[in-house]
N, C-alpha and C positions, 0 to 999 in steps of 0.2 A: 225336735228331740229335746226333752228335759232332761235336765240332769239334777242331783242330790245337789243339798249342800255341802256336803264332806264331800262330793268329786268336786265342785267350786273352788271350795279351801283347797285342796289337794293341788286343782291347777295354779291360783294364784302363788301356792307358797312355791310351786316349782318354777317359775317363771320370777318370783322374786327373787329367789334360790340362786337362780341364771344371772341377774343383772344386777341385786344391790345386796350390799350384805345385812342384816340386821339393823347394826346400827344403823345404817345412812337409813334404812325404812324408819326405823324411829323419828332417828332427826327432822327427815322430808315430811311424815306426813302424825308425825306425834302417836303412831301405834307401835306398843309392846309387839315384834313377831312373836313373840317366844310363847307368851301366856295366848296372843291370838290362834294359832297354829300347834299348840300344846299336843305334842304326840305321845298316844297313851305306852306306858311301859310294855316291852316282850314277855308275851309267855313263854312258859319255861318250856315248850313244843319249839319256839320259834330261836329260843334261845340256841335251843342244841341246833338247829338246824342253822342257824347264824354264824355258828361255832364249826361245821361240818363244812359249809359253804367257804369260810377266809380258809379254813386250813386247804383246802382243793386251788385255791387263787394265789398260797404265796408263790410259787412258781413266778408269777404275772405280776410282781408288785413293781419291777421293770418297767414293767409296758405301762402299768398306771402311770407310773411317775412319768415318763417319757411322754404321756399325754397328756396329763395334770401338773406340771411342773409343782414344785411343793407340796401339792396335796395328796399327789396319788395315794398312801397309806389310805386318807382319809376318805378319799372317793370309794377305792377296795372295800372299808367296811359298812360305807355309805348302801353301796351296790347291794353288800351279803346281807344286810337287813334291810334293805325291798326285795329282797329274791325272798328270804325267809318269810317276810310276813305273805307273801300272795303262796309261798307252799304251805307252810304249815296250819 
């Protein structure tokens, strides 16, 4: 099976994602994530649908937190824009 390179990048930035934060990737191995993994701005399709999707989730922003200790907000609209970009 071959795969893209933007599915490569995609894996590695989620698996970085998972286990070091930006910094410490800088630090450990001397690369920018941020400029390497540069994700392109929403369109205004995916925007509203970003927007459609947190407002359906606050209900749940509980359950985020309760399983993301501090981040749940962050997870919550982490989540609504990857739902938005594979719908819209």
């Amino acid at each position: 099976m071959k795969i893209t390179k933007k599915q490569l990048m995609q894996i590695i930035k989620e698996e970085i994602e998972l286990v070091l934060t930006n910094e410490e990737v800088e630090e450990f191995f001397g690369v920018n994530v941020g400029e390497l993994l540069k994700e392109k701005e929403l369109t205004e399709p995916e925007k509203k649908e970003k927007e459609r999707l947190v407002r359906g989730m606050k209900g749940k922003e509980e359950d985020f937190e309760e399983r993301y200790p501090g981040q749940g907000k962050n997870v919550m609209y982490a989540t609504a824009t990857k739902m938005a970009k594979k719908r819209a």
